[in-house]
BALO-113776 format. One record per residue (C-alpha): residue number from 1; z, y, x; residue in three letters. Coordinates in Angstrom, 2 decimals. Layout:
{site NUM {Z Y X} 'ALA'} ...
! end
This chain:
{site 1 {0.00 0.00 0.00} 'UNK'} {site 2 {-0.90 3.47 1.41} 'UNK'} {site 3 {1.77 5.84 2.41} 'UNK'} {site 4 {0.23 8.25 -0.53} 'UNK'} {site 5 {0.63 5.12 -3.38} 'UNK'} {site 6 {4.01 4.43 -2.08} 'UNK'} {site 7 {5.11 8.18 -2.35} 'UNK'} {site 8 {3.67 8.54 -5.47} 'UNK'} {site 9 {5.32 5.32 -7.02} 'UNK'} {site 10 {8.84 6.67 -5.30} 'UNK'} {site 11 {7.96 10.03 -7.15} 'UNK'} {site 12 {7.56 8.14 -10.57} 'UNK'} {site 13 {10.32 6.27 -10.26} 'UNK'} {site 14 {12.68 9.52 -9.23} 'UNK'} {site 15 {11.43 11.43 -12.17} 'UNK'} {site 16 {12.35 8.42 -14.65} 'UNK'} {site 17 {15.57 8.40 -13.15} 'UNK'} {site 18 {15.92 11.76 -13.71} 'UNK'} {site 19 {15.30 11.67 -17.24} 'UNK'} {site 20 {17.24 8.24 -17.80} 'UNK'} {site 21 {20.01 10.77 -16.32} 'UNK'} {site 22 {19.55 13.25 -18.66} 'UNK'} {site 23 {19.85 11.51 -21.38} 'UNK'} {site 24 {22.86 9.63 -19.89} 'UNK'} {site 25 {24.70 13.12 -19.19} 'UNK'} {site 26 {24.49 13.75 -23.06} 'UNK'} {site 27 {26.13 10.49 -23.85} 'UNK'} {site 28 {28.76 11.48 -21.42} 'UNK'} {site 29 {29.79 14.19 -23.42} 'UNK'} {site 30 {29.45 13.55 -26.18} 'UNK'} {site 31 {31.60 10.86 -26.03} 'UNK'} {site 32 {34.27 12.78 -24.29} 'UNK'} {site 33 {34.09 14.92 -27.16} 'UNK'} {site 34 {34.82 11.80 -29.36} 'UNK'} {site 35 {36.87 10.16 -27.42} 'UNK'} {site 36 {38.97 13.30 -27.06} 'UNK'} {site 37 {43.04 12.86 -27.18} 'UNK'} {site 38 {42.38 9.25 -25.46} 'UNK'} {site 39 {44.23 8.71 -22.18} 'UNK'} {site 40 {41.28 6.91 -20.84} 'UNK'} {site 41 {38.94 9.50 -22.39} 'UNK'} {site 42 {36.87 10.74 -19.11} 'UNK'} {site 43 {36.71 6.81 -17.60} 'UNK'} {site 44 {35.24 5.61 -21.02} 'UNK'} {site 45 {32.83 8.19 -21.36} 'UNK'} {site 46 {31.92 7.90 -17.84} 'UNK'} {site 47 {31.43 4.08 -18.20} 'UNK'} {site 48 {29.32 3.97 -21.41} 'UNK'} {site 49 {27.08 7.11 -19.77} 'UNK'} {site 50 {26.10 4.52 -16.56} 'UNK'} {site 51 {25.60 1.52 -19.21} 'UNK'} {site 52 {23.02 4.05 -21.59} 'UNK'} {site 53 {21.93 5.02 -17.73} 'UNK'} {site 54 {21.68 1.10 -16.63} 'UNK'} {site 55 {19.80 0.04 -19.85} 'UNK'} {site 56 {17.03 2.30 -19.77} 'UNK'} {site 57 {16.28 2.03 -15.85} 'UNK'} {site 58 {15.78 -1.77 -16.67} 'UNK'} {site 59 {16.18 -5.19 -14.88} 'UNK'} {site 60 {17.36 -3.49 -11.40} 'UNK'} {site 61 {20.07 -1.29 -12.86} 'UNK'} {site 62 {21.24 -3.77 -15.26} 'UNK'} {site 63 {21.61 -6.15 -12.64} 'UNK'} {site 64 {23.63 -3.65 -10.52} 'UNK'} {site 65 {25.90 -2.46 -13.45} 'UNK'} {site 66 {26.77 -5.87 -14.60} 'UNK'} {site 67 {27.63 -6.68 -10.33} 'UNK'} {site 68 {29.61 -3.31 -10.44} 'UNK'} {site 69 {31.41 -4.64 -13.66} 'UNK'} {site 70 {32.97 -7.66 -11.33} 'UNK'} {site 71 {34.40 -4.81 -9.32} 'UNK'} {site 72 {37.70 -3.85 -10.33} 'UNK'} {site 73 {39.16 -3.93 -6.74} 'UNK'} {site 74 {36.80 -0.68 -6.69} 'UNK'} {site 75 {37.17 0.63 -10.09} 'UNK'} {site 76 {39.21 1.56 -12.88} 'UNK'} {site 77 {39.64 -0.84 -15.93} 'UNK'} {site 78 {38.44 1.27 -18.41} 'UNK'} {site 79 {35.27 1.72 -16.05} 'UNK'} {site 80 {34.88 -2.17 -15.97} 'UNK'} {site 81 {35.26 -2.98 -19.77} 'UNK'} {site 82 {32.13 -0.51 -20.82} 'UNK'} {site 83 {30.15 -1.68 -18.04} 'UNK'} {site 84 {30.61 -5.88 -18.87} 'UNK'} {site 85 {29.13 -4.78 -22.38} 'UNK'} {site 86 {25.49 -4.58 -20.38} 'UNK'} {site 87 {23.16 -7.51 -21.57} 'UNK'} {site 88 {20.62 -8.91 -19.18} 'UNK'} {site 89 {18.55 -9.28 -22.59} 'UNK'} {site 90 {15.12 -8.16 -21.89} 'UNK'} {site 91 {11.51 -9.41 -23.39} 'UNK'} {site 92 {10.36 -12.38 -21.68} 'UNK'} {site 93 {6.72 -11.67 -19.27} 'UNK'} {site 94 {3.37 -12.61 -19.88} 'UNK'} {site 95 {2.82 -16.69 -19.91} 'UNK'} {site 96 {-0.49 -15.94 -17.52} 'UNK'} {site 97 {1.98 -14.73 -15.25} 'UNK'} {site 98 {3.90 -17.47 -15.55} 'UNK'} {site 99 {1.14 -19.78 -14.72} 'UNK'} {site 100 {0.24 -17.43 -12.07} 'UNK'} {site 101 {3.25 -17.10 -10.43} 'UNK'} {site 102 {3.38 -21.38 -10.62} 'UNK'} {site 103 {0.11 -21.79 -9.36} 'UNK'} {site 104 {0.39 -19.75 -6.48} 'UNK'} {site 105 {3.61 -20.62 -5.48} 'UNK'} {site 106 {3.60 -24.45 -5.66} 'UNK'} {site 107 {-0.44 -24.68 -4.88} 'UNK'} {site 108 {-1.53 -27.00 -7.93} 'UNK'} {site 109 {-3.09 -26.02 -11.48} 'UNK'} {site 110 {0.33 -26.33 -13.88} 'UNK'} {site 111 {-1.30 -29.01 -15.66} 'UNK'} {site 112 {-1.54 -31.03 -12.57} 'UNK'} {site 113 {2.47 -30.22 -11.39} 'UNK'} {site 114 {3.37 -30.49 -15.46} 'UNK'} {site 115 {2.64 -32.86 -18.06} 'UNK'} {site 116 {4.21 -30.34 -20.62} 'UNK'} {site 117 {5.03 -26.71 -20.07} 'UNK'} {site 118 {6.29 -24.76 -22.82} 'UNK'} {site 119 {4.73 -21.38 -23.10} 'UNK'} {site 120 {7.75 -19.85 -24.75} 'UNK'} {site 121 {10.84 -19.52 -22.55} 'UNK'} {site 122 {14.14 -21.12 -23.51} 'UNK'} {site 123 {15.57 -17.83 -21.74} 'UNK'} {site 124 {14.68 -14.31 -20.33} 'UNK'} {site 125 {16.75 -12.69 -17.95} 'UNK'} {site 126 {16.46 -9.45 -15.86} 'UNK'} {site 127 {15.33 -11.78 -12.94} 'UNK'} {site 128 {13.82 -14.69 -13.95} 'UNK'} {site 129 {13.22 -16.72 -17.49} 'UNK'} {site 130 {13.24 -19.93 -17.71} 'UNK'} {site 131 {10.81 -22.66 -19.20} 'UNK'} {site 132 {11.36 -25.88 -20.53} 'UNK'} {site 133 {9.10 -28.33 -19.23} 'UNK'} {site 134 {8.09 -32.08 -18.44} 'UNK'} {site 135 {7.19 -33.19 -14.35} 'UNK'} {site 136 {4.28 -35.61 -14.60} 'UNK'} {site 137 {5.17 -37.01 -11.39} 'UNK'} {site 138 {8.61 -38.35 -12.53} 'UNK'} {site 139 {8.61 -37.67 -16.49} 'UNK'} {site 140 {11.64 -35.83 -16.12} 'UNK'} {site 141 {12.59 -33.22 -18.61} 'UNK'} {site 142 {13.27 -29.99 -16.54} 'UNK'} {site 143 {14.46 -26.65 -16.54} 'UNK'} {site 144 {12.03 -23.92 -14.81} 'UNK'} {site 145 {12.80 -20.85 -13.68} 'UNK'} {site 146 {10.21 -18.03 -12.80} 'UNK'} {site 147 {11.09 -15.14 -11.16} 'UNK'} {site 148 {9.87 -11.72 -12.66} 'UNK'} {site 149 {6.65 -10.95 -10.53} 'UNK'} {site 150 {7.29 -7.11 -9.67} 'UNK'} {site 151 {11.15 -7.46 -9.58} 'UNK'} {site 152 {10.86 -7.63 -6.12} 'UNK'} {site 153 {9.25 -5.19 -5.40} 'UNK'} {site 154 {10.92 -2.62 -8.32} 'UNK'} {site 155 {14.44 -4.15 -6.73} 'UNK'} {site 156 {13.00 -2.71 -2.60} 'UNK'} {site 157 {11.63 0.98 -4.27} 'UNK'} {site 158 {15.23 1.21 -6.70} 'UNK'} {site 159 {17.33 0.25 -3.70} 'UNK'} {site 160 {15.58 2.84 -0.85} 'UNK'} {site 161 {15.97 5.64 -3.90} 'UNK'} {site 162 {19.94 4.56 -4.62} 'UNK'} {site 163 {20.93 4.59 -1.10} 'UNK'} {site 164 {19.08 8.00 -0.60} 'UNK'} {site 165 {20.56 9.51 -3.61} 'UNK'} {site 166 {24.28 7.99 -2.53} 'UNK'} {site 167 {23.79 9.21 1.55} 'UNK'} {site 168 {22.87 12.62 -0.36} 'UNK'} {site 169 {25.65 12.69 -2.08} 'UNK'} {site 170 {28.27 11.73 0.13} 'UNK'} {site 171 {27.16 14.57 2.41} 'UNK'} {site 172 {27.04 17.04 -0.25} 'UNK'} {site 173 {30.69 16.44 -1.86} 'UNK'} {site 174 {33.40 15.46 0.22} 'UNK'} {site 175 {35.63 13.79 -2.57} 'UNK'} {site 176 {32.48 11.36 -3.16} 'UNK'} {site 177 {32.74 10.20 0.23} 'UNK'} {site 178 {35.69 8.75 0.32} 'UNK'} {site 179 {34.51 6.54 -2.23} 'UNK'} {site 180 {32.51 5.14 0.46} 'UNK'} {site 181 {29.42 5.24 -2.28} 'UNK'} {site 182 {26.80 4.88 -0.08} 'UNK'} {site 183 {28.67 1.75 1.04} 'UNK'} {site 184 {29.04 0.29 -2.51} 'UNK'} {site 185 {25.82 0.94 -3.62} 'UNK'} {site 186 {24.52 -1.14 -0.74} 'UNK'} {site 187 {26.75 -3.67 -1.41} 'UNK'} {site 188 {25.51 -4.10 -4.79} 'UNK'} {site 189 {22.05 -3.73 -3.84} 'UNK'} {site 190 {22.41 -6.65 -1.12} 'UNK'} {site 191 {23.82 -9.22 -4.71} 'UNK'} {site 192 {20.32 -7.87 -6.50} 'UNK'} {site 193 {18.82 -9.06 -3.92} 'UNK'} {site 194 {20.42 -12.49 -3.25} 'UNK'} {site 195 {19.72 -13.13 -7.13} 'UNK'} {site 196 {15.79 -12.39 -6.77} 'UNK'} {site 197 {15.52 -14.85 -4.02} 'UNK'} {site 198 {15.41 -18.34 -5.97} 'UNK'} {site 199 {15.65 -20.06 -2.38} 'UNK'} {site 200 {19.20 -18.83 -2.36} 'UNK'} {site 201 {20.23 -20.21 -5.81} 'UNK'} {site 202 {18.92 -23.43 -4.62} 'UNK'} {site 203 {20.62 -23.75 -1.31} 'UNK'} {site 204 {23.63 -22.42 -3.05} 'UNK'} {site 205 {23.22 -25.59 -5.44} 'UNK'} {site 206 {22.76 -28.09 -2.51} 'UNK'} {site 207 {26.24 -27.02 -1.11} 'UNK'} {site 208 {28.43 -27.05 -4.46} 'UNK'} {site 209 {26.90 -30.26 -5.51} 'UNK'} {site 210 {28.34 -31.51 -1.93} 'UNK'} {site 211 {31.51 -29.91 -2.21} 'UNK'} {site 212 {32.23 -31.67 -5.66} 'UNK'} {site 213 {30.35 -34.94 -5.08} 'UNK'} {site 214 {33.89 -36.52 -5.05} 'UNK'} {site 215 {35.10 -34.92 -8.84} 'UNK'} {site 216 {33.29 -37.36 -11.69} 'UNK'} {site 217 {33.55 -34.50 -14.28} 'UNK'} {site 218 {32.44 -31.33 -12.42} 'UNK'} {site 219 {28.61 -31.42 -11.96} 'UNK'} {site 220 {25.37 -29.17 -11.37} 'UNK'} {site 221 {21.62 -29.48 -12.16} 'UNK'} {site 222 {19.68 -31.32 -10.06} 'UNK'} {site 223 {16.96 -30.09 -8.28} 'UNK'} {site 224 {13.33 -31.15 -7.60} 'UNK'} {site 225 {12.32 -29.80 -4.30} 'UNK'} {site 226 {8.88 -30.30 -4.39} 'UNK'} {site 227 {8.35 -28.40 -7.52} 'UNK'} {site 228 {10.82 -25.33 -5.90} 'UNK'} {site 229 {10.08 -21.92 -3.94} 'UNK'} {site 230 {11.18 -18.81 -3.86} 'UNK'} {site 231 {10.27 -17.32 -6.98} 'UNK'} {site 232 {10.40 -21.33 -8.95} 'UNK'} {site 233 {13.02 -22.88 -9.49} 'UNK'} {site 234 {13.00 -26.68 -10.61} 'UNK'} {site 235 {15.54 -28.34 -12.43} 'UNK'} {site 236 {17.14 -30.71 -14.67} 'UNK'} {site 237 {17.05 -29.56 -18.02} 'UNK'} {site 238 {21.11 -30.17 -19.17} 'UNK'} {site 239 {21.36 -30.98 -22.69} 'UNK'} {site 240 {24.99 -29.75 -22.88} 'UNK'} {site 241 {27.00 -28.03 -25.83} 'UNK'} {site 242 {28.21 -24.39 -25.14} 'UNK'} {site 243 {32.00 -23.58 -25.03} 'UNK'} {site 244 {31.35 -23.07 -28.90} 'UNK'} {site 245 {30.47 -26.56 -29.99} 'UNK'} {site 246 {32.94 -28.14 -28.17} 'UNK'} {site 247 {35.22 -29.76 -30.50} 'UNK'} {site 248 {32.47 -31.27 -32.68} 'UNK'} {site 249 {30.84 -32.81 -30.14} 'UNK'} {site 250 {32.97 -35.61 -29.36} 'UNK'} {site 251 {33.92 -34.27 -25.73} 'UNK'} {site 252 {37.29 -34.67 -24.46} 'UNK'} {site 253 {38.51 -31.08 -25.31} 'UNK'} {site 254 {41.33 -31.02 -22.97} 'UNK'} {site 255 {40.25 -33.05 -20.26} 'UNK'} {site 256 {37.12 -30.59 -20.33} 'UNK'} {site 257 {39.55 -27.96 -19.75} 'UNK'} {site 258 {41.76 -29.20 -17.06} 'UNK'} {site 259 {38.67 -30.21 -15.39} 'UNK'} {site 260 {37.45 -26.20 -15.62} 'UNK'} {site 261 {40.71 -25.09 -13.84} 'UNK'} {site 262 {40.43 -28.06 -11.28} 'UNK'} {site 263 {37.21 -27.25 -10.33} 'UNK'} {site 264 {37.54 -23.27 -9.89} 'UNK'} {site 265 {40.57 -24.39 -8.30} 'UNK'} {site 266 {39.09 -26.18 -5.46} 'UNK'} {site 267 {36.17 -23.52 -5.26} 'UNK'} {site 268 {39.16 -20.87 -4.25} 'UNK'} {site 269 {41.59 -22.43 -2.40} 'UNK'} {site 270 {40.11 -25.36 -0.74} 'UNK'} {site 271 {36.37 -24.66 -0.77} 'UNK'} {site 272 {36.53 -20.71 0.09} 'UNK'} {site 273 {32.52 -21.56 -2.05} 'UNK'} {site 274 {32.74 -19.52 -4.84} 'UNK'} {site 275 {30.55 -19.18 -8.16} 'UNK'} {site 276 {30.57 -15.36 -8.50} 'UNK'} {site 277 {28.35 -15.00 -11.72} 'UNK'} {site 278 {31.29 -17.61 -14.18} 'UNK'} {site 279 {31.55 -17.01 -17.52} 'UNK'} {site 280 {30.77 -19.19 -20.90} 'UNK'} {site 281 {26.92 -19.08 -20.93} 'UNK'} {site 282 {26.91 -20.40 -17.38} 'UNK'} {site 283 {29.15 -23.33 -18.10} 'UNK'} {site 284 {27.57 -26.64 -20.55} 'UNK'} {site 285 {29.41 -29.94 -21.50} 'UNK'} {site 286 {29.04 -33.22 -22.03} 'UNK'} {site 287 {31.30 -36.13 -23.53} 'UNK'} {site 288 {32.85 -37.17 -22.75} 'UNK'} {site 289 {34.60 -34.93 -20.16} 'UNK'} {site 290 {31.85 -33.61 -17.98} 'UNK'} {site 291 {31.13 -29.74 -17.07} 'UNK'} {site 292 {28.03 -28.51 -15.60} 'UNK'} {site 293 {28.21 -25.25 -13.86} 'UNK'} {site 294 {24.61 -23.06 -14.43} 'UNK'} {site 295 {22.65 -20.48 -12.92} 'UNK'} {site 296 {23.90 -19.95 -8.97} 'UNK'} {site 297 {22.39 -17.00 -8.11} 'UNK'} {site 298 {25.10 -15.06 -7.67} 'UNK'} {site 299 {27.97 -16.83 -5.03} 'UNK'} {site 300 {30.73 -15.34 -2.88} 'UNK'} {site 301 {31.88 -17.16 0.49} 'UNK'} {site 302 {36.10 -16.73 0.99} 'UNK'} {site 303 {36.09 -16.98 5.39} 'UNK'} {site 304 {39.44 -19.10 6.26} 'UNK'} {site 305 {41.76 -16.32 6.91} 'UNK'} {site 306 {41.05 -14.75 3.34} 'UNK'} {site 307 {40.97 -18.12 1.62} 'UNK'} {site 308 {44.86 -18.89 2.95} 'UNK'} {site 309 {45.69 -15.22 2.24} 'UNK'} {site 310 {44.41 -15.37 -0.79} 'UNK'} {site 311 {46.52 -18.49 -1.45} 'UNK'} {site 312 {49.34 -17.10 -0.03} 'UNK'} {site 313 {49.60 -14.35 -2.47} 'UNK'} {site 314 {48.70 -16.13 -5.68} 'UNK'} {site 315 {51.53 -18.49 -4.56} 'UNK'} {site 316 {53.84 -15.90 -3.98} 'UNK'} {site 317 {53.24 -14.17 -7.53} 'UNK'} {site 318 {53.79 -17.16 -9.28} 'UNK'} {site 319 {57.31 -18.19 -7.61} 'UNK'} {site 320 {58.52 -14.55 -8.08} 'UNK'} {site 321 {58.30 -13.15 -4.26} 'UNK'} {site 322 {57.03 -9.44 -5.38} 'UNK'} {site 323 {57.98 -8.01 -1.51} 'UNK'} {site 324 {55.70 -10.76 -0.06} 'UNK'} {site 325 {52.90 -9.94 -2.95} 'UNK'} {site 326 {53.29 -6.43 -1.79} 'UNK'} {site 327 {53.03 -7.08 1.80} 'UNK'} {site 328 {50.28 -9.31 2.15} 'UNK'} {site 329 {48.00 -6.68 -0.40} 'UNK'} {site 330 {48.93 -4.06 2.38} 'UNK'} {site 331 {48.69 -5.96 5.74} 'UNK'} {site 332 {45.03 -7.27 4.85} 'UNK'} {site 333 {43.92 -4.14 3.22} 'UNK'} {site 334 {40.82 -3.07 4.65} 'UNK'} {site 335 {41.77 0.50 3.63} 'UNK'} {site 336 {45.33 2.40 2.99} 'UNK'} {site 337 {46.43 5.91 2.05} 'UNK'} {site 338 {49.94 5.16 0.88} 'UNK'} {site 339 {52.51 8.02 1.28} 'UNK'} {site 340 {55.53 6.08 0.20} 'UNK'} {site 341 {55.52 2.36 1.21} 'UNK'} {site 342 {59.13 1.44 0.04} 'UNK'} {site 343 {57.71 3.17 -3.63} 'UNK'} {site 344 {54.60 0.68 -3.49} 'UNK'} {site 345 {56.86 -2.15 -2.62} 'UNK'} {site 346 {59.61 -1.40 -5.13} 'UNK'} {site 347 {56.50 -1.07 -7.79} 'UNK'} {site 348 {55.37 -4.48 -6.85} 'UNK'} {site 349 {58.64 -6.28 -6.93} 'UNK'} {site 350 {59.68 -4.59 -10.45} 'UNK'} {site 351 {56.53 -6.09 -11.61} 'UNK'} {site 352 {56.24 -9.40 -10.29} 'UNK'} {site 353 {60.11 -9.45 -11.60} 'UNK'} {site 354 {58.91 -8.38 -14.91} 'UNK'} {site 355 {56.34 -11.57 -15.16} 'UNK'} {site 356 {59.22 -14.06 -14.13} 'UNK'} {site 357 {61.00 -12.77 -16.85} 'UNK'} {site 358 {58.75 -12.98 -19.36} 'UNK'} {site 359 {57.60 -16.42 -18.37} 'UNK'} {site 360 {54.17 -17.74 -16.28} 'UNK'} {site 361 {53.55 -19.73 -19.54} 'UNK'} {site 362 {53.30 -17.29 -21.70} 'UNK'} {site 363 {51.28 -14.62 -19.48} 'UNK'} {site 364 {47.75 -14.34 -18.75} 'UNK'} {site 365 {47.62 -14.69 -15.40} 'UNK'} {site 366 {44.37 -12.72 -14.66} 'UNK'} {site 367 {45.46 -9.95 -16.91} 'UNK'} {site 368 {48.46 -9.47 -14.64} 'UNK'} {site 369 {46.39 -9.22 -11.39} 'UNK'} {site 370 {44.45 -6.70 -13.42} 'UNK'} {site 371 {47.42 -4.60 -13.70} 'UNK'} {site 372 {48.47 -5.23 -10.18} 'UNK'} {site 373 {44.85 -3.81 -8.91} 'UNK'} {site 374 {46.12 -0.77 -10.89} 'UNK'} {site 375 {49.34 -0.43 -8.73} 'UNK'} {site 376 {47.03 -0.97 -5.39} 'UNK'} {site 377 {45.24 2.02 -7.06} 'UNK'} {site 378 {47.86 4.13 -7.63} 'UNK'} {site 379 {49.10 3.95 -4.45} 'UNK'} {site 380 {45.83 4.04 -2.50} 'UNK'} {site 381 {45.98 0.43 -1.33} 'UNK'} {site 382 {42.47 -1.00 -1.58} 'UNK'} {site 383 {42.65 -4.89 -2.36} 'UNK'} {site 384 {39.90 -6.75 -0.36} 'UNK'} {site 385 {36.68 -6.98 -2.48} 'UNK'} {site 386 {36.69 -11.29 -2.87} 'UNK'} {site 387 {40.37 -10.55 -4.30} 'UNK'} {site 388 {38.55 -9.41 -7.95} 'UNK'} {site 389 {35.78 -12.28 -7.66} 'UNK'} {site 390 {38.79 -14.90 -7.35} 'UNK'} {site 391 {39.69 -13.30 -10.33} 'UNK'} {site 392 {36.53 -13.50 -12.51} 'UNK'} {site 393 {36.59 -17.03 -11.56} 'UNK'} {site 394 {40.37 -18.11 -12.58} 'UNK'} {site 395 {39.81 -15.61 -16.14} 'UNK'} {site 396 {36.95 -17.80 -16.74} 'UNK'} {site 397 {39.00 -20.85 -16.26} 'UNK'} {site 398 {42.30 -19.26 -18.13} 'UNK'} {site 399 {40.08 -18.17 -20.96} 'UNK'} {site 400 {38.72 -22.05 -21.25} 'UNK'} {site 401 {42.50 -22.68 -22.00} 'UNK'} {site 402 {43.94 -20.14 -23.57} 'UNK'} {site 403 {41.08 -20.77 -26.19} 'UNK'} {site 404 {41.06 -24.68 -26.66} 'UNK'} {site 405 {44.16 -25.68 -24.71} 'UNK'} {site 406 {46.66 -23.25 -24.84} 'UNK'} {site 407 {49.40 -25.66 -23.96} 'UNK'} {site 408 {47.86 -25.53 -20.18} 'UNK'} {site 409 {49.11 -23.39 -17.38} 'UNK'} {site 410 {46.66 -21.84 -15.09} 'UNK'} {site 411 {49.74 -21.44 -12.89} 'UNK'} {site 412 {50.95 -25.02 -13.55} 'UNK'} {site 413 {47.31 -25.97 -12.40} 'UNK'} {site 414 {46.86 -23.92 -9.48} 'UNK'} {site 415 {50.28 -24.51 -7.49} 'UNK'} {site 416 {48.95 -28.23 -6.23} 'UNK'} {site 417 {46.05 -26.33 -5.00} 'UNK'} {site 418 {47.72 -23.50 -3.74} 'UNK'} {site 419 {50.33 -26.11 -1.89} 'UNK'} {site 420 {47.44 -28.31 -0.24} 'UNK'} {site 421 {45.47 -24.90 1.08} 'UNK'} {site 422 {49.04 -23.55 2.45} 'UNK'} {site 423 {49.93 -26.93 3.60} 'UNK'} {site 424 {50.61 -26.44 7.82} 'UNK'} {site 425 {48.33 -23.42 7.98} 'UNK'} {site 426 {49.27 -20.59 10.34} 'UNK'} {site 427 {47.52 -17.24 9.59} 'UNK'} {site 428 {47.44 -14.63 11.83} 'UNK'} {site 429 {49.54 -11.64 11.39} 'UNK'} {site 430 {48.21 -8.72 9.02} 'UNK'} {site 431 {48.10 -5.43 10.74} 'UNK'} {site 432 {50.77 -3.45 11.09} 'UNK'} {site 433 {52.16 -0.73 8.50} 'UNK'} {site 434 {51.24 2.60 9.67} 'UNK'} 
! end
């Protein structure tokens, strides 16, 4: 592409953005205005403006804001909620592009690869939709999914025009920089870009299915490799009931469940292999106990030292040890601005005191390290950024039982876990309190 095409596509782009603004700075206020007497009133208006912003810059943006939405080590609740409303709902492409894209990737006419392709997807994402089809090599029913053909490209001209626009900004007003924006908008753009890549959802695949080839009940679809490449992705097709159709489909209701919180479990404290993207619509069962775990785009990787500390301080929250909870949020913080420690520590401990008394079993455990990323806030401790993907992961769990098992304990679940990750490790020390 000439340098005058590319500048006038980056031109384009800038002035729909500017518009998309626009119209995103009148839903600001005007929901300030009706919002007006609420605590939360700025943060709310502020977080429906970016989802009205997100959902009319399209599959990029949407992407981004629902990645930002996993973020509440970064920021504030009220921020998060409006943003997880964002649907990756948008019309599914062309089928001659889906035969295109086929073709050219895997080098065969589709009726060669395919004895049956359905021309209306099962599913249409942001990235990819997916097809339900028939391999006439094997006769297996399978799953294909076909990556968007200009995401890629719409992802690389979004991304240089964010970074731009958060460098800008950060130069321009000094209060934005210490948000580190440039920084987080990066860090967002890098998970866009992981996603687009089907290559990664595949290798990502490869390792979970080795990591729980041991567990009977925890599974994930398998792949056909010659019928893969970056932007198609080949799969079993799982006939599995959603979270909804559970208990009428003769499954094992509760064994379903504990095997939910066994298997994010092991993916935190044992596997440091984490699926980033969990919630219902990614999760399918079978009877009589089985769980498949879907679309693994979207991972994070826990390096040994986080893993144990991560254990270390879940463990230490659920016996009671607020000083220690306190402590290891500080030492490993990769960022601090606290005036008062002994105030931040006190904080902590009152809390943590507060869930003993009120009982593990009747608390929601994720809801409480919500709150507790509100006390890192308030005293300008930043939590490390895995901290609220270990999160997503154990609500998704916790919400699997708090909706068809309520009887089970997260906690109760975790502690053998969090025992057997602990169990003779030796971390080294956090940094010193300045």
């Amino acid at each position: 592409m000439s340098r005058r095409a590319s500048a006038g596509r980056i031109a384009r782009r800038s002035g729909q953005m500017v518009a998309a603004s626009a119209r995103a700075l009148a839903t600001l206020v005007h929901t300030r205005r009706r919002l007006r007497g609420d605590p939360d009133a700025n943060t709310r208006a502020l977080g429906r403006a970016l989802t009205d912003l997100c959902t009319r810059l399209g599959a990029t943006f949407i992407k981004i804001g629902q990645i930002a939405s996993t973020r509440g080590d970064l920021l504030p609740r009220p921020l998060v909620a409006e943003l997880a409303s964002l649907q990756d709902d948008v019309p599914a492409f062309a089928f001659f592009r889906v035969r295109e894209t086929i073709e050219c990737e895997l080098g065969s006419p589709l009726e060669e690869i395919f004895a049956d392709f359905e021309p209306t997807p099962v599913a249409a994402a942001s990235v990819a939709q997916v097809h339900r089809a028939v391999l006439r090599a094997t006769g297996d029913v399978v799953a294909v999914k076909v990556r968007r053909p200009d995401i890629v490209e719409k992802a690389a001209l979004d991304r240089s025009i964010l970074l731009f626009v958060g460098r800008t900004l950060e130069r321009l007003v000094p209060s934005v920089r210490l948000m580190a924006l440039e920084d987080a908008l990066r860090a967002f753009c890098d998970a866009v870009h992981a996603q687009i890549h089907l290559e990664n959802e595949a290798r990502n695949n490869e390792r979970f299915t080795g990591n729980f080839a041991d567990d009977p009940d925890v599974d994930f679809p398998r792949l056909f490799p010659q019928a893969c490449s970056d932007a198609v992705l080949t799969m079993e097709f799982v006939h599995g009931v959603h979270e909804t159709g559970l208990e009428a489909s003769g499954c094992d209701v509760r064994a379903i469940v504990t095997a939910g919180m066994r298997c994010v479990c092991r993916m935190i404290f044992l596997h440091g292999f984490v699926h980033a993207d969990l919630h219902p619509g990614n999760m399918r069962f079978q009877p009589p106990s089985h769980v498949f775990l879907l679309d693994l785009g979207l991972t994070g990787e826990i390096d040994d030292e986080d893993r144990l500390t991560t254990a270390r301080t879940l463990f230490a929250l659920a016996t009671g040890d607020g000083k220690t909870v306190a402590r290891l949020f500080f030492e490993n913080s990769p960022h601090t601005a606290t005036t008062d420690y002994e105030a931040y520590e006190a904080e902590m401990d009152r809390f943590v005191a507060s869930m003993q008394n009120r009982g593990l079993q009747n608390l929601q455990v994720t809801a409480e390290i919500g709150r507790i990323f509100d006390i890192l806030r308030r005293h300008r401790v930043q939590a490390r950024s895995h901290m609220t993907m270990v999160n997503i992961a154990l609500m998704t769990a916790e919400g699997l039982a708090k909706r068809l098992a309520p009887d089970l304990s997260l906690t109760a679940e975790a502690l053998p876990y969090l025992r057997e990750a602990l169990a003779g490790s030796e971390l080294p020390p956090g940094r010193e309190r300045a």
